[in-house]
C-alpha positions as CSV (number, residue, x, y, z in Angstrom):
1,X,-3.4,1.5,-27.1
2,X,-6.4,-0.4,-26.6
3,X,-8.0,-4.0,-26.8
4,X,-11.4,-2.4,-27.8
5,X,-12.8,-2.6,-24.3
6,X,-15.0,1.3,-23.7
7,X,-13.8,3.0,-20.4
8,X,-17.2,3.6,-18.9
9,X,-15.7,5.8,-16.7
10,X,-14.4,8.4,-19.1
11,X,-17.8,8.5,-20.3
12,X,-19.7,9.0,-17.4
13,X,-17.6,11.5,-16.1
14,X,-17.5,13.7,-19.2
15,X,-21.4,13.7,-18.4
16,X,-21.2,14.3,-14.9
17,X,-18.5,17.0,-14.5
18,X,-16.1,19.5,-16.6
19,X,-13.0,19.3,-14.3
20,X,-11.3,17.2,-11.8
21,X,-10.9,17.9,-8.2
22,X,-7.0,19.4,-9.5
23,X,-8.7,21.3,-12.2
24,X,-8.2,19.0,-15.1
25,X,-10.0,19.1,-18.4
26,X,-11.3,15.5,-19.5
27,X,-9.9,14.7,-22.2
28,X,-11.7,12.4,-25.2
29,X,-11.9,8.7,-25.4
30,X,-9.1,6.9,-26.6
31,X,-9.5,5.5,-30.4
32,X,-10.2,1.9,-29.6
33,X,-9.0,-1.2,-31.3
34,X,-5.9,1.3,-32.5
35,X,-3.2,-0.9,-30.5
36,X,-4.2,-3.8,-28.4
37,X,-1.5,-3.2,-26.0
38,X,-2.1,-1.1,-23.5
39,X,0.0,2.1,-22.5
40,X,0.7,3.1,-19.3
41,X,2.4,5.8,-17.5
42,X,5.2,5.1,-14.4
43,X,4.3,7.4,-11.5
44,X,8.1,6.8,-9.8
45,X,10.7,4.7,-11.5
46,X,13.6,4.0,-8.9
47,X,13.4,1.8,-6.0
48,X,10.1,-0.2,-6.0
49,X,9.3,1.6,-9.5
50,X,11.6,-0.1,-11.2
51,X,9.9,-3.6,-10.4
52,X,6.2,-2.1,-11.0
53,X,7.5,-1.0,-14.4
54,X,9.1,-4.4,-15.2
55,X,5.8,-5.9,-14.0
56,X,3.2,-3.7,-16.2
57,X,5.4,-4.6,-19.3
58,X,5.4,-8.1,-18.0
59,X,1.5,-8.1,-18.2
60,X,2.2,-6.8,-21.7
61,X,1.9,-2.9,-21.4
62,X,3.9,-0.2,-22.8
63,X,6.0,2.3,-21.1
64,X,4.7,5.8,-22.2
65,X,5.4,7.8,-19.7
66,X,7.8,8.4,-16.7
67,X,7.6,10.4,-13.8
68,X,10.3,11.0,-11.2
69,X,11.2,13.7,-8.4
70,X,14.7,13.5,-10.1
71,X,15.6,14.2,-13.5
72,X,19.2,12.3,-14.1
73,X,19.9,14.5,-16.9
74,X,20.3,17.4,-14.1
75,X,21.2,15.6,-11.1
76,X,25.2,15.5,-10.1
77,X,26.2,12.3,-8.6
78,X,28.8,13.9,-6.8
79,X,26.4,15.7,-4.9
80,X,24.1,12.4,-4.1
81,X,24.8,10.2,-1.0
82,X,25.0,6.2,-1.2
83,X,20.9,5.6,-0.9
84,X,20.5,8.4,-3.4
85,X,23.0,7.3,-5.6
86,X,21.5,3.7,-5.5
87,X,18.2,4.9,-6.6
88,X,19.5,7.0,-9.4
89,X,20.6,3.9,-11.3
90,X,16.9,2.6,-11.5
91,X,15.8,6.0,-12.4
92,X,18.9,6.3,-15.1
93,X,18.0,2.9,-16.2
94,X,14.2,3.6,-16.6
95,X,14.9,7.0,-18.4
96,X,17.3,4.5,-20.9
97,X,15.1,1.8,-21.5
98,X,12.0,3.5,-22.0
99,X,13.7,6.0,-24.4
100,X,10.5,7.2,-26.0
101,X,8.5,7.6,-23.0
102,X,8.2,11.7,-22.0
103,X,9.9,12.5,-18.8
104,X,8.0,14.4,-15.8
105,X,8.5,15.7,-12.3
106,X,4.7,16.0,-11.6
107,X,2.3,13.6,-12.4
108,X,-0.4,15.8,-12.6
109,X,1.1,17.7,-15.5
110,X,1.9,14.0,-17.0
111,X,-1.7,13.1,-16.4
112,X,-3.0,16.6,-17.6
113,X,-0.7,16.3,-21.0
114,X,-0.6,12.4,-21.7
115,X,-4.5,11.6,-20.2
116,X,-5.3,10.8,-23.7
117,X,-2.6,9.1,-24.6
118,X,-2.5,6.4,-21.9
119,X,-4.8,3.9,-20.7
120,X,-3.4,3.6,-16.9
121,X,-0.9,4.6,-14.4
122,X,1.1,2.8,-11.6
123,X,1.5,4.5,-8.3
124,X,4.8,3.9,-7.2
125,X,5.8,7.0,-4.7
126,X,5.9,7.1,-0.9
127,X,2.6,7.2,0.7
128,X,1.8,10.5,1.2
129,X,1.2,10.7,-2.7
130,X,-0.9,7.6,-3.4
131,X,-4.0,9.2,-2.7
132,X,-3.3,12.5,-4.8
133,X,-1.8,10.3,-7.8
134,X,-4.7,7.6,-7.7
135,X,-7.3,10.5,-7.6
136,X,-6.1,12.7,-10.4
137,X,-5.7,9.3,-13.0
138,X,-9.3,7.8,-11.7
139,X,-10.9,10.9,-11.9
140,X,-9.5,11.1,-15.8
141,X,-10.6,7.7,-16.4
142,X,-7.1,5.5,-16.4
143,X,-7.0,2.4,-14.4
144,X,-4.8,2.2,-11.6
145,X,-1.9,0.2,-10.1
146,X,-1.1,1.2,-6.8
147,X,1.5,0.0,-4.4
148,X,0.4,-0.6,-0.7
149,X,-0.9,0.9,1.6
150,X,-3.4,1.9,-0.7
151,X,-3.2,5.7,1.1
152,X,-1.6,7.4,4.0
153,X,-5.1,8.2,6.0
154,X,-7.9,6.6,6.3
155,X,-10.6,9.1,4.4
156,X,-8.1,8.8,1.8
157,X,-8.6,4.9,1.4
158,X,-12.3,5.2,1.6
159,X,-12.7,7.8,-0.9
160,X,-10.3,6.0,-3.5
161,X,-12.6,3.0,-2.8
162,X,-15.5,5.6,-3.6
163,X,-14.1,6.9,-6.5
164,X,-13.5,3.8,-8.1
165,X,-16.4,2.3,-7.8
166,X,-17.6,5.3,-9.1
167,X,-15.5,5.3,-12.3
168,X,-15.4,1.7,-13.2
169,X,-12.1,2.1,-13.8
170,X,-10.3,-0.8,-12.9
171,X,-7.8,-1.1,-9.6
172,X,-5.3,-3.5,-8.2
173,X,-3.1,-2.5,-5.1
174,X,0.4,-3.7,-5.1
175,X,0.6,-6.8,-2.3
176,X,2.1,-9.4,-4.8
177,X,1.4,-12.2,-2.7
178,X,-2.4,-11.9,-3.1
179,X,-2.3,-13.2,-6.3
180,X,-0.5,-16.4,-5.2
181,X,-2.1,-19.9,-5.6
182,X,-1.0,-21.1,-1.9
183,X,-3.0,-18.0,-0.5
184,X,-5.9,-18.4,-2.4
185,X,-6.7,-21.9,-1.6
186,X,-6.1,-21.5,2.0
187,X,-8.9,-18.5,2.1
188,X,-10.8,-21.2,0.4
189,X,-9.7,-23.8,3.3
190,X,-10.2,-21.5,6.3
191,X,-13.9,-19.8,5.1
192,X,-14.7,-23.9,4.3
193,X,-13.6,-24.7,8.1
194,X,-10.4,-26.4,8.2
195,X,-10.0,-25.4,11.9
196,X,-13.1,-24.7,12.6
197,X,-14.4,-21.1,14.1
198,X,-11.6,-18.6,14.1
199,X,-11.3,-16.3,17.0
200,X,-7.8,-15.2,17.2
201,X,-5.0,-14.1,14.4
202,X,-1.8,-12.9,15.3
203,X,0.5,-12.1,12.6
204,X,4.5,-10.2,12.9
205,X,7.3,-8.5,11.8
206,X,10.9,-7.4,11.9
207,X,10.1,-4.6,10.5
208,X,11.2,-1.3,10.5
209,X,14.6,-1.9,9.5
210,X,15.1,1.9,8.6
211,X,15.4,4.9,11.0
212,X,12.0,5.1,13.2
213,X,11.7,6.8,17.0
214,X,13.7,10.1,16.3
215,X,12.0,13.1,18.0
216,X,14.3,16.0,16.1
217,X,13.6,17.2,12.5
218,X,17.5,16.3,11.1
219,X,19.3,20.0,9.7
220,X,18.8,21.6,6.3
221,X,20.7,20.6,3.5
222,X,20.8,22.1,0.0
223,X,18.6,19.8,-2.3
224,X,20.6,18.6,-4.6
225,X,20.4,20.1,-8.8
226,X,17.7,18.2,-10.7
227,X,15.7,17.0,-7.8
228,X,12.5,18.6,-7.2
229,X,11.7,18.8,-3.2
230,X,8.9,21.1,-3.8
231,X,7.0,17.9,-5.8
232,X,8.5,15.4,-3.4
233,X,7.2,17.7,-0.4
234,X,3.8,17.8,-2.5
235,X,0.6,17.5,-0.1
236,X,2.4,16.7,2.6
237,X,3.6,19.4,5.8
238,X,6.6,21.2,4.6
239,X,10.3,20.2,5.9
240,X,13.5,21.1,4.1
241,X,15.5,18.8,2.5
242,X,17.5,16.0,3.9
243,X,19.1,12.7,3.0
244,X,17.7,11.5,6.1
245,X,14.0,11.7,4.7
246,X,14.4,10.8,1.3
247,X,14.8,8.0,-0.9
248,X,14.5,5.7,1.8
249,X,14.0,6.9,5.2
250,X,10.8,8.3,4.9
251,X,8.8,5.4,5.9
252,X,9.4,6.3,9.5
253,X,8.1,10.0,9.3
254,X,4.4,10.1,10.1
255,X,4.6,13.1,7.4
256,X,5.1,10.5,4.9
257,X,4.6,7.4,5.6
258,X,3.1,4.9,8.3
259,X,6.2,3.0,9.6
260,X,6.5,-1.0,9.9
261,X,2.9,-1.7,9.9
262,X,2.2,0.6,6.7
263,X,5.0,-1.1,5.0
264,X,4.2,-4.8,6.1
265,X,1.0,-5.5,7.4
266,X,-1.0,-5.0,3.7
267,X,1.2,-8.7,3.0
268,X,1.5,-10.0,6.2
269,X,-2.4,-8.9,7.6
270,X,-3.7,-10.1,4.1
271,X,-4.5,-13.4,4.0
272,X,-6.3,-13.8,7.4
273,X,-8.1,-10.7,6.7
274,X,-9.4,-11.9,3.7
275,X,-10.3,-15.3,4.4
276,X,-11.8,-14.2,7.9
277,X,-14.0,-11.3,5.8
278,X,-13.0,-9.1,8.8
279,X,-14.3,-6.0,7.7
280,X,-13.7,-2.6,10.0
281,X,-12.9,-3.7,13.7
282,X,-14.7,-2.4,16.6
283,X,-11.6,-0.8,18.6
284,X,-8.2,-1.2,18.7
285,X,-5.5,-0.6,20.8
286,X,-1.5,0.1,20.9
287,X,1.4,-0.5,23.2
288,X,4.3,0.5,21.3
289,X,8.1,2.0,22.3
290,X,9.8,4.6,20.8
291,X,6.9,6.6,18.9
292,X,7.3,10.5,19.1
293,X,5.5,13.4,17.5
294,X,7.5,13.1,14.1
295,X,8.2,9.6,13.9
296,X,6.2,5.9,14.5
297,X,7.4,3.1,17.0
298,X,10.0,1.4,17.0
299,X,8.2,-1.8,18.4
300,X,4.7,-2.2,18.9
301,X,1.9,-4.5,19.3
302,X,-1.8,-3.4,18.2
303,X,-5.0,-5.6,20.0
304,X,-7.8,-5.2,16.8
305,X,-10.7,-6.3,18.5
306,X,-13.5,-7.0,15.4
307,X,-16.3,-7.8,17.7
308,X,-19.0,-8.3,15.0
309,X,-17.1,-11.3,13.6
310,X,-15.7,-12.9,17.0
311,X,-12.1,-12.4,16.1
312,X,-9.2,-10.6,17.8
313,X,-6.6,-9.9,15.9
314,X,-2.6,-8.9,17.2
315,X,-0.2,-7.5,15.0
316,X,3.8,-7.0,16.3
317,X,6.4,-5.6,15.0
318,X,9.8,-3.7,15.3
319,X,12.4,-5.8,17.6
320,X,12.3,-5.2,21.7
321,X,14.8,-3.6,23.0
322,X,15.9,-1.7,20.3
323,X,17.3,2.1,20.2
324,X,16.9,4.8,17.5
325,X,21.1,6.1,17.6
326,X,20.6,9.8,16.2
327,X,24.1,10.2,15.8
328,X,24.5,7.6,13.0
329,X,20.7,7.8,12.3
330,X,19.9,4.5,12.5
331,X,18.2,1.9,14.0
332,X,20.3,-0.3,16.9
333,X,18.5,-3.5,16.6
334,X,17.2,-5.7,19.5
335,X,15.2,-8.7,19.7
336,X,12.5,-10.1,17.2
337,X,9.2,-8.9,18.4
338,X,6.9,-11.8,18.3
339,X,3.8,-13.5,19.8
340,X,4.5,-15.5,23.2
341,X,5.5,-19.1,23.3
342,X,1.8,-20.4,24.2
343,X,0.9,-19.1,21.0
344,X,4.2,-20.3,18.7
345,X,4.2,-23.6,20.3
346,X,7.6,-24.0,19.1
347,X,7.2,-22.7,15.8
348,X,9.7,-21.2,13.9
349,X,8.4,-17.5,13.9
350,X,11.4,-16.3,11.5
351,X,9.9,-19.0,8.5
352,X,5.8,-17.8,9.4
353,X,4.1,-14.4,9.2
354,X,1.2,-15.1,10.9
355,X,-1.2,-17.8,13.2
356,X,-5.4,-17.7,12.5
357,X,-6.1,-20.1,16.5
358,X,-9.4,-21.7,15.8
359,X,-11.7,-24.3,17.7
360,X,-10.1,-27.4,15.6
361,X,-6.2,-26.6,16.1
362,X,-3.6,-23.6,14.7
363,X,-2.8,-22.4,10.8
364,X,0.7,-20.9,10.3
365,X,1.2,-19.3,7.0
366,X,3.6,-17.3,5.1
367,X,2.2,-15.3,2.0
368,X,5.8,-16.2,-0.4
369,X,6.0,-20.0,1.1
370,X,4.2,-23.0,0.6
371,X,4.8,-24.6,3.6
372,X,1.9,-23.4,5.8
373,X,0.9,-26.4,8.2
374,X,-1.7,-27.2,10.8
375,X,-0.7,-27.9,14.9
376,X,-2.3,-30.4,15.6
377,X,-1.9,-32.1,11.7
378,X,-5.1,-34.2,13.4
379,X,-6.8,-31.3,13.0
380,X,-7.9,-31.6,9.7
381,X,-9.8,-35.2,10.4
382,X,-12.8,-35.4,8.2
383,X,-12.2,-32.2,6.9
384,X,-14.0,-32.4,3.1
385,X,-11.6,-29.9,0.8
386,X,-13.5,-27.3,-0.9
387,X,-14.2,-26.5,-4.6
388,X,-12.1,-23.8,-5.9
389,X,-14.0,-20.8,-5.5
390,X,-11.9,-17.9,-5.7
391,X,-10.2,-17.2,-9.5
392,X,-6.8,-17.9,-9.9
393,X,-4.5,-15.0,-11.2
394,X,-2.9,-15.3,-14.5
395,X,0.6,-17.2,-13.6
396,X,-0.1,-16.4,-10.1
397,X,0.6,-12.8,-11.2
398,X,-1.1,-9.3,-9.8
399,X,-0.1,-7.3,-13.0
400,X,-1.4,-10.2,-15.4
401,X,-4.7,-10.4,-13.3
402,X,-5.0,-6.4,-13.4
403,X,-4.2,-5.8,-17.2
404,X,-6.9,-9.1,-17.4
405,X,-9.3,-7.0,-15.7
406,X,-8.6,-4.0,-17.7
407,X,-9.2,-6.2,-20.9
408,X,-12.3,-7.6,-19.7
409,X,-11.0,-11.7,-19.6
410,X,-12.0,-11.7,-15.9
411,X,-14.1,-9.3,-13.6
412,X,-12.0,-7.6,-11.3
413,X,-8.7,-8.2,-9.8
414,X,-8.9,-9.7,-6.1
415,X,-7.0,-7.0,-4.8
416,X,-8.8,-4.4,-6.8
417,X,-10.1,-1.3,-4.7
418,X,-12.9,-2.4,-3.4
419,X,-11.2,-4.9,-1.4
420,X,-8.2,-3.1,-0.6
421,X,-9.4,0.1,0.2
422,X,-11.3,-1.3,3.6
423,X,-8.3,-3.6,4.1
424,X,-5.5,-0.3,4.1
425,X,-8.4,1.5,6.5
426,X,-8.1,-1.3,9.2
427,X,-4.0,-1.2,8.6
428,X,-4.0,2.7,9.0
429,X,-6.7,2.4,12.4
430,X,-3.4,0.6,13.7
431,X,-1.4,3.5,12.5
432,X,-4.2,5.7,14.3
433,X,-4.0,3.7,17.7
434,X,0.0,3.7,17.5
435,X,-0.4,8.0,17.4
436,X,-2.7,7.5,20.9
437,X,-0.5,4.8,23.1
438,X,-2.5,2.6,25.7
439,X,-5.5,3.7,24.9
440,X,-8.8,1.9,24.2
441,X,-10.3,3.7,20.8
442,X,-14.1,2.6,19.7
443,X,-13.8,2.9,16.3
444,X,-17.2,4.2,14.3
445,X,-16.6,3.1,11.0
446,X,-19.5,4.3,9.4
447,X,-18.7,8.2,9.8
448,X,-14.9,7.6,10.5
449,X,-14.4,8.7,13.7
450,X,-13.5,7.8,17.0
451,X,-15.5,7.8,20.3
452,X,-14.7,10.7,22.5
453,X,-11.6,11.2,20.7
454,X,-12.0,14.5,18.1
455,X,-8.0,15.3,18.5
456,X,-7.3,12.7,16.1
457,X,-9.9,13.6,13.6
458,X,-6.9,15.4,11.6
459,X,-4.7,12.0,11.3
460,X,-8.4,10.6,9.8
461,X,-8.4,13.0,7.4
462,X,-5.7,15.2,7.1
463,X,-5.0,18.7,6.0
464,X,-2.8,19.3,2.7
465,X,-0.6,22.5,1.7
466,X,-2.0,25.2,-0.3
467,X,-2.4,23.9,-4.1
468,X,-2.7,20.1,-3.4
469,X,-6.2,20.8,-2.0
470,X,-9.3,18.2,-3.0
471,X,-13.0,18.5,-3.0
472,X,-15.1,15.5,-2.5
């Protein structure tokens, strides 16, 4: 169960506090030294569960828990659509393969029940959970594996910052790529100058490639037998079930999720942002096309202006001219939303993700390639390569590096909390700025707010239904 390696946390908190912000006991340490592999629990098994799963017992981790809004033991396929049905067979196949692992539909009774029994969770649910999940294993004293964005609002991601630091529990959010080699050692090239002072990044995507601009709430339908809508639902505003909302569509409700930029921009945004050590920007604002009440952009291009570092940074996505068809509920696509030419130069924007423009010349990267290049090559002329100063991951792996942190072999993993929790907050001010179009919003990041602009102090921090209330 464990390597031998105290949770500080556990302690601290026993001392400091009798319940949780849900009402949970703490529960006693673990015996240590009992079982040197860790045990976790699954918080969502289909879809992108299945490969967080296969990844914790990759890093050497056992399954001991599963949670899922569906129980397949109760759920009738004939009743499921074609995305349902597709993400029933990774649930199925989790529930199979992890035979002894106890089965729940809310992961605060999982957490409440198994606290004891498992070191750590992974946070595998659409956003709108990842703050409520993270919170309730932190504040038990499990480390955490959570996929990206770290949170849907931006309070959230700064008090999950808090609250880890707090814990000493350790954290790793789930943007694979940051554990790459290739990334790594071009932070280490840009912060060492390879083209000299940065002062412009713009980075892109296709992105959303699933049902965003809709301004209509799609009809009832009876939730299907053995799925739970009222945990699915959870702290979110209530809506009555639909196919069109889950597994899959929910990425473009603002209820749930934060649309392209949520989805992408924590893989695409990361390596500039990191090597840049951007911080919180200044202001940002968005032109987008689509965007309604209910549902994020279908194209949009956000101007982060971080003023304290000298660097503006662009971020497009979605594809111009494209339509939301409400009859089919889909998206009609259009054309790639990119930077201009004067910035591409000719580059292939489908092969690159994003351009840092510095004094010297222009970086194009992509986080899963290896093929990132300078324009002009001259550029790097008497450039002197750095040291290595940032620690590689175990094979190049985020799981390995987090289970390494958890064991104590290194300190941290590089995309622990404390680095992702800022970086999700400057992802989400995008969000922010898509919800207020055209508009120029000075962004104190100190106190959270924006100047002039209380109407959106309820996306910062936003309300949550009776029961899935939090006091910090």
């Amino acid at each position: 169960m464990s390597n031998g390696t105290p949770k500080p946390s556990r302690r601290k908190f026993v001392k400091t506090a009798a319940a949780s912000a849900f009402g949970f006991q703490f529960v006693p340490s673990h015996v240590w030294g009992a079982n040197s592999r860790l045990n976790f629990g699954a918080i969502g098994s289909g879809g992108k569960g299945k490969a967080d799963i296969a990844g914790a017992v990759g890093a050497n981790m056992r399954c001991a828990a599963l949670v899922d809004i569906v129980d397949v033991e109760k759920f009738s396929e004939a009743d499921a659509n074609g995305s349902v049905k597709s993400r029933l067979k990774s649930i199925r196949e989790a529930r199979e393969k992890f035979g002894d692992a106890k089965f729940y539909t809310d992961y605060r009774e999982m957490i409440a029940d198994m606290g004891d029994k498992i070191d750590a969770v992974t946070v595998t649910t659409p956003d709108h959970h990842h703050f409520h999940a993270s919170l309730a294993a932190m504040q038990n004293g499990l480390h955490v594996y959570c996929q990206k964005p770290l949170s849907h609002s931006i309070w959230e991601s700064r008090m999950m910052t808090k609250v880890a630091e707090e814990t000493g529990v350790k954290t790793q959010m789930g943007n694979q790529a940051h554990a790459n080699d290739h990334m790594r050692r071009v932070v280490e090239l840009v912060r060492a100058g390879i083209i000299g002072k940065v002062t412009e990044v713009h980075a892109w995507t296709n992105r959303p490639i699933w049902p965003q601009g809709f301004s209509a709430v799609p009809g009832k339908e009876e939730v299907p037998l053995g799925l739970d809508w009222e945990q699915w639902i959870g702290p979110a505003e209530w809506v009555d079930y639909s196919p069109k909302i889950a597994p899959f569509a929910w990425r473009g409700w603002w209820n749930f999720g934060s649309g392209a930029l949520g989805d992408m921009a924590c893989h695409i945004m990361d390596m500039p942002y990191w090597a840049l050590d951007l911080g919180s920007a200044t202001s940002v604002k968005a032109t987008e096309v689509g965007g309604t009440e209910i549902s994020a952009p279908i194209s949009s291009h956000i101007e982060y202006d971080f003023a304290d570092k000298g660097v503006k940074f662009n971020w497009y996505d979605g594809q111009i001219g494209a339509t939301f068809d409400p009859d089919n509920w889909k998206l009609i696509s259009g054309e790639f939303n990119r930077p201009s030419e004067d910035i591409l130069e000719g580059v292939d924007y489908k092969q690159y993700g994003s351009v840092l423009i510095g004094e010297k010349g222009k970086l194009f990267f992509h986080r899963k390639t290896e093929n990132w290049f300078l324009q002009p090559e001259s550029a790097k002329d008497g450039f002197i390569e750095p040291a290595q100063s940032i620690p590689r991951a175990p094979d190049q792996d985020n799981y390995k590096e987090w289970v390494a942190a958890i064991n104590g072999d290194v300190e941290r993993g590089q995309s622990d909390f404390a680095h992702s929790g800022p970086f999700s907050e400057t992802v989400l001010l995008g969000s922010l700025a898509q919800r207020a179009p055209g508009v120029k919003l000075e962004w104190d990041a100190e106190n959270m707010k924006v100047k002039d602009h209380p109407e959106l102090d309820s996306i910062i921090r936003r309300d949550y239904r009776e029961g899935w209330e939090v006091d910090l």
